[in-house]
C-alpha positions as CSV (number, residue, x, y, z in Angstrom):
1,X,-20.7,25.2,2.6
2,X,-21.8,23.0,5.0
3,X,-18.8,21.1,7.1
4,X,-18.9,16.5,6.3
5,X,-20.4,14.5,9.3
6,X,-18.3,12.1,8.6
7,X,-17.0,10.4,5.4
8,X,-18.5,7.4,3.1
9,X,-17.6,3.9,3.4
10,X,-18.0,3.6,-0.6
11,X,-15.6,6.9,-0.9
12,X,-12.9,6.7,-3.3
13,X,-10.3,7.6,-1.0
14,X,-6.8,7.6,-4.1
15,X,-8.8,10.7,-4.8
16,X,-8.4,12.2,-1.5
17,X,-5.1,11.3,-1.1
18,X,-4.3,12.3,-4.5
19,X,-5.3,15.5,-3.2
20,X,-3.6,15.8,0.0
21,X,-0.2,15.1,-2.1
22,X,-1.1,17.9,-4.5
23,X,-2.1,20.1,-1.8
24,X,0.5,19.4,0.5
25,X,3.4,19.7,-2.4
26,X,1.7,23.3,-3.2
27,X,2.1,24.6,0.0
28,X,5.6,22.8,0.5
29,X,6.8,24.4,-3.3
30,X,5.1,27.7,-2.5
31,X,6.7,28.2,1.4
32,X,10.8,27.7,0.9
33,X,12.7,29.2,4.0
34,X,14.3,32.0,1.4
35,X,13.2,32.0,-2.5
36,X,17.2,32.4,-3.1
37,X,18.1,28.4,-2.1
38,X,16.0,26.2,-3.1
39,X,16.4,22.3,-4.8
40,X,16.1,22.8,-8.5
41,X,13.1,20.0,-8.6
42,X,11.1,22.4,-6.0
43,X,11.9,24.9,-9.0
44,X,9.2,26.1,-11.9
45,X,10.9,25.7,-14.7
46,X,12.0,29.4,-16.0
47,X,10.3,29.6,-19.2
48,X,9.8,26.7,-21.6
49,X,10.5,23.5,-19.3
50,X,9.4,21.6,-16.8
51,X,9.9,20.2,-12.9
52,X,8.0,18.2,-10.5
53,X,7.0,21.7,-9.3
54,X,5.1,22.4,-12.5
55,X,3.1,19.1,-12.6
56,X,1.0,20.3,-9.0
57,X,-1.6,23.0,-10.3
58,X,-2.9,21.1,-13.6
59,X,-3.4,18.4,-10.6
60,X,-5.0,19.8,-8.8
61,X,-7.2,21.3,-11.9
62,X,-7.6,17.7,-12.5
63,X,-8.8,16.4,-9.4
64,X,-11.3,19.6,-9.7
65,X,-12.9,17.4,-12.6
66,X,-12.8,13.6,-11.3
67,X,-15.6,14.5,-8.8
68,X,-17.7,16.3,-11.3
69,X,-18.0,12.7,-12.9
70,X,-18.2,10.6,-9.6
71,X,-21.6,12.5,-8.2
72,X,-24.8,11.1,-7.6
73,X,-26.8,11.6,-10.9
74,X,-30.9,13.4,-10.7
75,X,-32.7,11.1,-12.3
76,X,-35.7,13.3,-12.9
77,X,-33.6,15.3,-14.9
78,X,-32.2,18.9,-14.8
79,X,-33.3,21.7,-12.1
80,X,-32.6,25.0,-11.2
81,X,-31.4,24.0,-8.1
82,X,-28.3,22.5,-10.1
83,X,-26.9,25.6,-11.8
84,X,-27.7,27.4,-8.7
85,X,-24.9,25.3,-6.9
86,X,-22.5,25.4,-9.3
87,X,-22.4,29.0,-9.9
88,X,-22.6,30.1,-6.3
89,X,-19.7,27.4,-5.4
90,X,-17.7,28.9,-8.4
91,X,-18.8,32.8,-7.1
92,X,-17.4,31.4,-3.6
93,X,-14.0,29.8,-4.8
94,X,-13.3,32.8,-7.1
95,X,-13.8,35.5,-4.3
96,X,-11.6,33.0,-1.7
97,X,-9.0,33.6,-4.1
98,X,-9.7,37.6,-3.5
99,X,-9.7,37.8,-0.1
100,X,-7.0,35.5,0.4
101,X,-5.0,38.7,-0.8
102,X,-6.8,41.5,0.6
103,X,-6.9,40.3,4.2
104,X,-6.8,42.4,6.6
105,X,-8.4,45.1,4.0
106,X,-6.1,48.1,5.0
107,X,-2.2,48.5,4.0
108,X,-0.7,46.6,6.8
109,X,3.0,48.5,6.6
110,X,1.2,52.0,6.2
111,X,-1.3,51.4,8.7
112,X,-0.6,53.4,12.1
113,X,-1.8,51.3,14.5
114,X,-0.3,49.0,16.8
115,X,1.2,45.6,15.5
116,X,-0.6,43.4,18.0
117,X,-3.8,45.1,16.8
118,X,-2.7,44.9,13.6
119,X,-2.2,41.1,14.0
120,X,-5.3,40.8,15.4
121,X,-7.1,42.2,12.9
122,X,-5.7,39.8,10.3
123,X,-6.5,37.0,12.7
124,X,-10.3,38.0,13.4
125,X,-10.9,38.2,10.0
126,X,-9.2,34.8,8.9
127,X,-11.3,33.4,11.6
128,X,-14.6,34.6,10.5
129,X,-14.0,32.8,7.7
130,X,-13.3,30.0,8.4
131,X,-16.7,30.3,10.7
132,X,-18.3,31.3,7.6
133,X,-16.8,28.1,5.7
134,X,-17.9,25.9,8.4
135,X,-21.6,27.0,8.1
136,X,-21.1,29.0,11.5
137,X,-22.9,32.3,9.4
138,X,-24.1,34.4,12.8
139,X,-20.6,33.8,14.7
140,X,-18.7,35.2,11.3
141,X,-20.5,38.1,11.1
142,X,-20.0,38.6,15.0
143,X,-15.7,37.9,14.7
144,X,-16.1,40.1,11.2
145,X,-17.9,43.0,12.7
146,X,-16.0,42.8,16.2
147,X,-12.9,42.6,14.5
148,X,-14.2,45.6,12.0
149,X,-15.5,47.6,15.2
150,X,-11.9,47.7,16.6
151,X,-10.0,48.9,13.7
152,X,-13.1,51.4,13.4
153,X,-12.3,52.6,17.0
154,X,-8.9,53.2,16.0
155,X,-9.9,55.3,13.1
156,X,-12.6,57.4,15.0
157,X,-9.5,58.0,17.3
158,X,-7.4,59.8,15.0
159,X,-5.1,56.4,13.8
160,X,-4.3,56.6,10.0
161,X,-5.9,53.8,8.4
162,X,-4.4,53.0,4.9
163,X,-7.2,51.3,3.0
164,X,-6.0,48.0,0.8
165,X,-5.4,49.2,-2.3
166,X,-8.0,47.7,-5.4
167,X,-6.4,49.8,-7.9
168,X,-3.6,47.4,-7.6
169,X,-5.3,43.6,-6.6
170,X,-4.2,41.4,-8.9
171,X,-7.6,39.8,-10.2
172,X,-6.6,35.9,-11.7
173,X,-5.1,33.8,-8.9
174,X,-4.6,29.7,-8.1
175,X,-8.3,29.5,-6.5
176,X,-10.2,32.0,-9.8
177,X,-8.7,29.8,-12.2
178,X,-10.3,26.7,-10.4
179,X,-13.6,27.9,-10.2
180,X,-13.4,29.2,-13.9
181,X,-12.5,25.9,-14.6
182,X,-15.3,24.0,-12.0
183,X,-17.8,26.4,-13.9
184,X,-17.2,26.1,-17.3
185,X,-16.7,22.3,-16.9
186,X,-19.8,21.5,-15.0
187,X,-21.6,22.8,-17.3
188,X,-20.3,21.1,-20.2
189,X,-20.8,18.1,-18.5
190,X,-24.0,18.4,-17.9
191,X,-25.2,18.9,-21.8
192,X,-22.9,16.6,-23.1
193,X,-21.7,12.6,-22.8
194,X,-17.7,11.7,-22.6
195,X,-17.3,11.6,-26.6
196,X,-18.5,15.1,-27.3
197,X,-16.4,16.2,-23.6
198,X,-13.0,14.3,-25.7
199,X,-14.1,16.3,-29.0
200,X,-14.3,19.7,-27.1
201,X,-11.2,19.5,-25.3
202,X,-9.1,18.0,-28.3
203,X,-10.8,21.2,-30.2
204,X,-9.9,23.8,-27.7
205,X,-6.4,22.4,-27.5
206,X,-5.8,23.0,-30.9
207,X,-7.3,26.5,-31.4
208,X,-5.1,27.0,-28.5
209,X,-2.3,25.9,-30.5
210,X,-3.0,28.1,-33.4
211,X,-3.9,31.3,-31.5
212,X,-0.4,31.2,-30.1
213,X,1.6,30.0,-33.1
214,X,-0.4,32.2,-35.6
215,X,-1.7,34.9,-34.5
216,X,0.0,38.3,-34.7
217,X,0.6,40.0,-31.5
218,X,0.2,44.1,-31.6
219,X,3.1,46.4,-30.9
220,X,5.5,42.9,-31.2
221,X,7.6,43.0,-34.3
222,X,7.6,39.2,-34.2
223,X,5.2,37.1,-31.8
224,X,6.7,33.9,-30.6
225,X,5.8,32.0,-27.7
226,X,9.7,32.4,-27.0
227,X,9.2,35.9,-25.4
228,X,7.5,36.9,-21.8
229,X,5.6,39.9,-23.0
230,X,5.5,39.2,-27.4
231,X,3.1,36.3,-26.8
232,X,-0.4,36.7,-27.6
233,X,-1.5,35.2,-24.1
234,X,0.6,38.1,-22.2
235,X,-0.9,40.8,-24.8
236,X,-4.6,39.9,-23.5
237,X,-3.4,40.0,-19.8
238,X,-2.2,43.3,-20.2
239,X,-4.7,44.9,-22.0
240,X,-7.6,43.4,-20.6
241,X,-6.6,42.8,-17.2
242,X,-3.9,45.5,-17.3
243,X,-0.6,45.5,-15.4
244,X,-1.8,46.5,-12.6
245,X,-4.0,43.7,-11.6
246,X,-1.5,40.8,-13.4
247,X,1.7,38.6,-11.7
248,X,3.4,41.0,-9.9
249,X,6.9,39.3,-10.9
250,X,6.1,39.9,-14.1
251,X,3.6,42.6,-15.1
252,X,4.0,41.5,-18.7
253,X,1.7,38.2,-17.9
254,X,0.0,36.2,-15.6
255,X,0.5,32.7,-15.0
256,X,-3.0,32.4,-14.8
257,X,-4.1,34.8,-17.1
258,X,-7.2,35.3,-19.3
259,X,-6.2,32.8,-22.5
260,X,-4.3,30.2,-20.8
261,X,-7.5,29.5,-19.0
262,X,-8.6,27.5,-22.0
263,X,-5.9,24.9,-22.1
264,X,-6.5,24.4,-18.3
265,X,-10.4,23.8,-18.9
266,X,-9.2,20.9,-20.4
267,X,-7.4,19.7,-17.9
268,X,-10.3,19.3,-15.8
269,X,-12.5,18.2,-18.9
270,X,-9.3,15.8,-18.7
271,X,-10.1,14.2,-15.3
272,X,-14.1,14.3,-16.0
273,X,-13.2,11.6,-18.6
274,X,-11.5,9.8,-16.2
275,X,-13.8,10.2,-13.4
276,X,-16.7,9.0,-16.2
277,X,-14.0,5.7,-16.5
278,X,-13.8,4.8,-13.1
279,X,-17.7,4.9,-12.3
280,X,-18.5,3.1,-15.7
281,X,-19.7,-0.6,-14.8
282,X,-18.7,-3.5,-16.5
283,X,-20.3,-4.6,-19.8
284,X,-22.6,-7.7,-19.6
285,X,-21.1,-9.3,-22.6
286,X,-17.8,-9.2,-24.8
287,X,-18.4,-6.1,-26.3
288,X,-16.7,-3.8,-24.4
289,X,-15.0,-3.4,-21.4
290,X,-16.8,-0.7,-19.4
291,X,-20.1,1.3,-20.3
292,X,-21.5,4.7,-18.8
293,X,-25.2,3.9,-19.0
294,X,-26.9,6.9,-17.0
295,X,-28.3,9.7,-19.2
296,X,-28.5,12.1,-16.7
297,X,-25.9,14.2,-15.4
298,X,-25.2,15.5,-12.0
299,X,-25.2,16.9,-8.4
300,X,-22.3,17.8,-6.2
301,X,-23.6,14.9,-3.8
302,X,-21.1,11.9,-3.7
303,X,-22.5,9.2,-5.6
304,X,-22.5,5.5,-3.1
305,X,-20.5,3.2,-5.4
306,X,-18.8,0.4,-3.7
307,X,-15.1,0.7,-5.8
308,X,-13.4,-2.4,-4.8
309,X,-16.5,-4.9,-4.4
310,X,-15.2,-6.8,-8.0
311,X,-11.3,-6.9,-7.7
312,X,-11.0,-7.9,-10.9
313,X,-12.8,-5.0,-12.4
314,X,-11.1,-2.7,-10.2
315,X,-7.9,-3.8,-11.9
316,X,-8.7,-3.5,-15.2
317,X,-10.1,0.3,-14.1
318,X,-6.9,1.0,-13.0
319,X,-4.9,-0.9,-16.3
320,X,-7.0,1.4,-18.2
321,X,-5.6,5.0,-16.7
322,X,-2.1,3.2,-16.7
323,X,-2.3,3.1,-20.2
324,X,-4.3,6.3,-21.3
325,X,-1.7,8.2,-19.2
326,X,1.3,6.2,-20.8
327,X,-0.5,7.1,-24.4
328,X,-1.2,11.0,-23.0
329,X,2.7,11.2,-21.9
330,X,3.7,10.4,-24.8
331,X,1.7,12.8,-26.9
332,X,2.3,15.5,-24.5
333,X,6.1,15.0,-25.2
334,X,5.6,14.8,-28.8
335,X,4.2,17.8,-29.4
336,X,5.9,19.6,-27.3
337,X,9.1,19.1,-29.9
338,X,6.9,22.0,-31.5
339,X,4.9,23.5,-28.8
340,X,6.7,23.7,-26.2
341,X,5.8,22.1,-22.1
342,X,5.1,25.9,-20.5
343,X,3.0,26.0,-17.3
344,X,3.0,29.7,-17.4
345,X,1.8,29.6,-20.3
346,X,-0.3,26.5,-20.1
347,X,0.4,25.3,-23.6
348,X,-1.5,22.4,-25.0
349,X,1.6,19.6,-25.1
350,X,1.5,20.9,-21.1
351,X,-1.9,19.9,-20.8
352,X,-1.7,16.6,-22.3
353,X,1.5,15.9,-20.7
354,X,0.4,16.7,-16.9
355,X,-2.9,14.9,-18.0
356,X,-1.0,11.9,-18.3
357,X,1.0,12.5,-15.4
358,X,-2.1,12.7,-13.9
359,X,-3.8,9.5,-14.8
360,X,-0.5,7.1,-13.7
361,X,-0.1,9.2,-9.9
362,X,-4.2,8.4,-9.9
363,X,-3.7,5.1,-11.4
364,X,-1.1,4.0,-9.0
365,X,-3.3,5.3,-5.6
366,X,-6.5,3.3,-7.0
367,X,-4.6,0.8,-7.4
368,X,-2.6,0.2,-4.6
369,X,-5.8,1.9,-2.0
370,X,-9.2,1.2,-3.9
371,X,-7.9,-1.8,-5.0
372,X,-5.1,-3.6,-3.0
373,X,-6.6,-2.2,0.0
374,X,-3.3,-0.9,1.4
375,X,-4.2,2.5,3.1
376,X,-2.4,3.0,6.2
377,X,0.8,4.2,5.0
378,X,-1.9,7.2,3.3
379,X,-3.5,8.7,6.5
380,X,-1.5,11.8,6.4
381,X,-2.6,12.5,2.8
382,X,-6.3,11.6,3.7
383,X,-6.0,14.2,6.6
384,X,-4.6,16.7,3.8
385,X,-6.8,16.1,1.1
386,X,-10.8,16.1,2.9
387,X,-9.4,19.7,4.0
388,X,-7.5,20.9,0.8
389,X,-9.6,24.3,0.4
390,X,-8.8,25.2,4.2
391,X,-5.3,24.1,3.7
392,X,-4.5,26.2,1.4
393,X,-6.3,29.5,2.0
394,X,-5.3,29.3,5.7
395,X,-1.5,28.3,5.4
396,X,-1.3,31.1,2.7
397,X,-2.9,33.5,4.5
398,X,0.1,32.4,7.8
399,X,2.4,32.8,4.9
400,X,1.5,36.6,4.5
401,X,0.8,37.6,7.9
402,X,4.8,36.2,8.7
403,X,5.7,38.4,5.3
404,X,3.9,41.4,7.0
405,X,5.0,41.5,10.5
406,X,8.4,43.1,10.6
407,X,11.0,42.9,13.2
408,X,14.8,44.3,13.4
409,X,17.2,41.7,12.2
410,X,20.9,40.8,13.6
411,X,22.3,44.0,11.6
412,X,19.8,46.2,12.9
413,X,18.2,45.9,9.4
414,X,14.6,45.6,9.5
415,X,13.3,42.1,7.9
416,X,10.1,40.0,8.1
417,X,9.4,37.6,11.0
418,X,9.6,35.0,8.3
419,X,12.7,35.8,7.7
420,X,14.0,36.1,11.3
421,X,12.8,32.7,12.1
422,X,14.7,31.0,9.2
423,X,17.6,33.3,9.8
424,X,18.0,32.4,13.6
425,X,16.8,29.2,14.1
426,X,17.1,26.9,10.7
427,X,20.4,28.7,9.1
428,X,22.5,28.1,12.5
429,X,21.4,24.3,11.9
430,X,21.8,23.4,7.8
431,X,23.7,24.9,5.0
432,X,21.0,27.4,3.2
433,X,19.5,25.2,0.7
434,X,19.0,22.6,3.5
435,X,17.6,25.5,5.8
436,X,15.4,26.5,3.2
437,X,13.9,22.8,2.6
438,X,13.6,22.3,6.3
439,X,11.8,25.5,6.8
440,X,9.4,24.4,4.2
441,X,9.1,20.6,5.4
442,X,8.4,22.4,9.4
443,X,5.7,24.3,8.2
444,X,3.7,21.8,6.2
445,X,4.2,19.5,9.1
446,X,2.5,22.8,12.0
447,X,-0.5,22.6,8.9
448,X,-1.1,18.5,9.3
449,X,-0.7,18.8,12.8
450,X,-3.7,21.7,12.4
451,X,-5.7,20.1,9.7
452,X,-5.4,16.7,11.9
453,X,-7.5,18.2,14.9
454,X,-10.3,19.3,12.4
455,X,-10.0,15.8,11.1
456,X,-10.2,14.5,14.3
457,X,-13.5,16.1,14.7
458,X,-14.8,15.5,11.5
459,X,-14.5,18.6,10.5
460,X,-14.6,18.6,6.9
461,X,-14.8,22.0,5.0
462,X,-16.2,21.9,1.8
463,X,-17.9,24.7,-0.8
């Protein structure tokens, strides 16, 4: 948890603005001015399908994995100290994902308190975490328990305090499924070399496959991967996690539910392999073109490889995800002529398919950064991407409290601030599907502007 002093000379900085593009496309996708208007490409597909949209969480699930593969390697072998990071980090991003949703832990419409308070609350709490992310433990608990003390007050005063409801948190969530996936991943990685990694995800993809296409799905007359709620994916969500703590929008599944999980651990086993590829050195002779020597496996310390000291190597590294993402697009699309692309669903043609997506948007920013050297046009996406966790648990948490906070609207109707602000200032300017874009493209700009001034101060939050 502790912040970066500053970052490495030898850092592979495509990945970090890989990154910053995912990240900054989720939070432009996920913060439209009205969910009514918005350009079909900034869209998830409805069902079976795909968009640009749909390509940024198996991403991001990738660049989860590329790092696993790039980090300084124990030579003395496996230690305690090892699993204990990778479980506690996992324990950490999981429960990020929790809170991001329970914030300010009391009803905020039901609440009888005042707004400001109310506000406040939300506030104090959002910024003892990030004290807590930034290794500032003492002044978290201080802004936690101050901010905890005066809602207490308020209580002790006679204010009814609606407590957030758990009966009704959803559990799976964008930041779970990534530390499921960091978890489960690391630790393959650590018992196993890159052939046995391509033989477990090529497995799990097709188990995948038959579990879906197969198996029969209780209480459905027919299962078919056609339906929202006859699909055997949905039928786990609901029974294990049940519908109270699934999607909302749905409550017959969970975009990232309990068996879709598998497909997306291969997605990062996906970008292991290719973080495996791009530290492999060359060969000494003809016999190949790149070789992963090292036996042991890893730490979450960046590893000091200088990536563009041989040009020429450097090139044929990035030839070589050019064309295992040309050869992964087209058997993504392949199969999917029987198993269809589904993000919510994450079937496997949608994991090899993104995969490959993947390796050429990776491919192209080695290239043209790690290679080529051309990096200034990037800074923006560098500033996004060394802050990606803060990014997005922060602007989401902005996006809520504007949801929450209600004011009285031009018809005397009562509607969100959110809502008031694109009504009032972005509607009287563009046509509503232009509003709604704009809206979006303001509020990803206020977050670079913010994550600029931690970058300015090399403020670097990491887990």
């Amino acid at each position: 948890m502790k912040p970066a002093t500053g970052g490495s000379p030898s850092r592979l900085i495509s990945l970090d603005v890989f990154r910053g593009m995912t990240i900054a496309g989720m939070v432009l996708v996920n913060n439209p001015g009205t969910w009514s208007t918005i350009y079909g490409p900034l869209k998830h597909a409805e069902w079976h399908g795909i968009t640009p949209t749909d390509y940024i969480f198996p991403f991001f699930l990738f660049i989860v994995g590329v790092p696993i593969a790039l980090s300084k390697r124990i030579e003395a072998g496996l230690t305690r100290d090892v699993y204990f990071k990778i479980i506690s980090r996992s324990f950490l991003i999981f429960a990020l994902g929790i809170l991001m949703s329970a914030i300010p832990f009391f009803n905020f419409a039901e609440t009888q308190i005042p707004v400001p308070v109310k506000i406040l609350a939300v506030l104090g709490y959002s910024a003892a975490l990030f004290l807590y992310l930034w290794d500032k433990t003492l002044q978290a608990v201080i802004v936690a328990g101050a901010t905890a003390a005066v809602v207490t007050g308020f209580w002790l005063f006679g204010a009814v305090i609606v407590p957030y409801d758990v009966s009704q948190m959803r559990i799976p969530g964008v930041l779970q499924r990534i530390a499921v996936c960091y978890l489960v991943v690391s630790l393959i990685y650590l018992h196993t070399n890159w052939k046995q990694q391509a033989i477990i995800g090529t497995t799990l993809l097709l188990f995948y496959w038959l579990l879906m296409t197969v198996i029969p799905v209780p209480g459905c007359e027919i299962a078919t991967i056609d339906d929202h709620a006859c699909n055997l994916a949905a039928w786990l969500d609901r029974t294990i996690l049940t519908e109270a703590h699934i999607w909302r929008s749905s409550r017959v599944f969970d975009p990232e539910g309990i068996l879709s999980t598998i497909p997306a651990i291969v997605t990062t086993i996906s970008g292991v392999l290719t973080g495996t590829w791009l530290r492999s050195e060359p060969r000494a002779s003809a016999g190949g073109p790149f070789v992963d020597s090292t036996a042991t496996r890893t730490n979450v310390e960046p590893v000091q490889t200088n990536w563009s000291t041989a040009n020429a190597a450097g090139t044929d590294k990035a030839l070589g995800l050019f064309f295992a993402g040309t050869v992964l697009l087209a058997v993504g699309w392949s199969w999917s002529l029987v198993f269809p692309l589904n993000k919510s669903l994450w079937t496997s043609s949608y994991t090899v398919y993104t995969s490959g997506l993947a390796l050429l948007t990776l491919g192209f920013c080695y290239f043209v950064i790690d290679v080529k050297g051309y990096k200034r046009w990037s800074r923006p996406f560098v500033i996004f991407g060394v802050n990606a966790l803060a990014l997005f648990v922060f602007s989401g948490i902005m996006a809520r409290l504007m949801g929450m906070i209600r004011l009285t609207g031009p018809n005397g109707r009562e509607i969100s601030l959110q809502q008031w602000v694109f009504t009032n200032i972005y509607l009287s300017i563009w046509s509503p599907v232009n509003a709604s874009l704009a809206y979006a493209v303001s509020f990803i700009l206020f977050w670079l502007f913010l994550m600029w001034l931690l970058y300015r101060r090399r403020i670097f939050i990491k887990v």
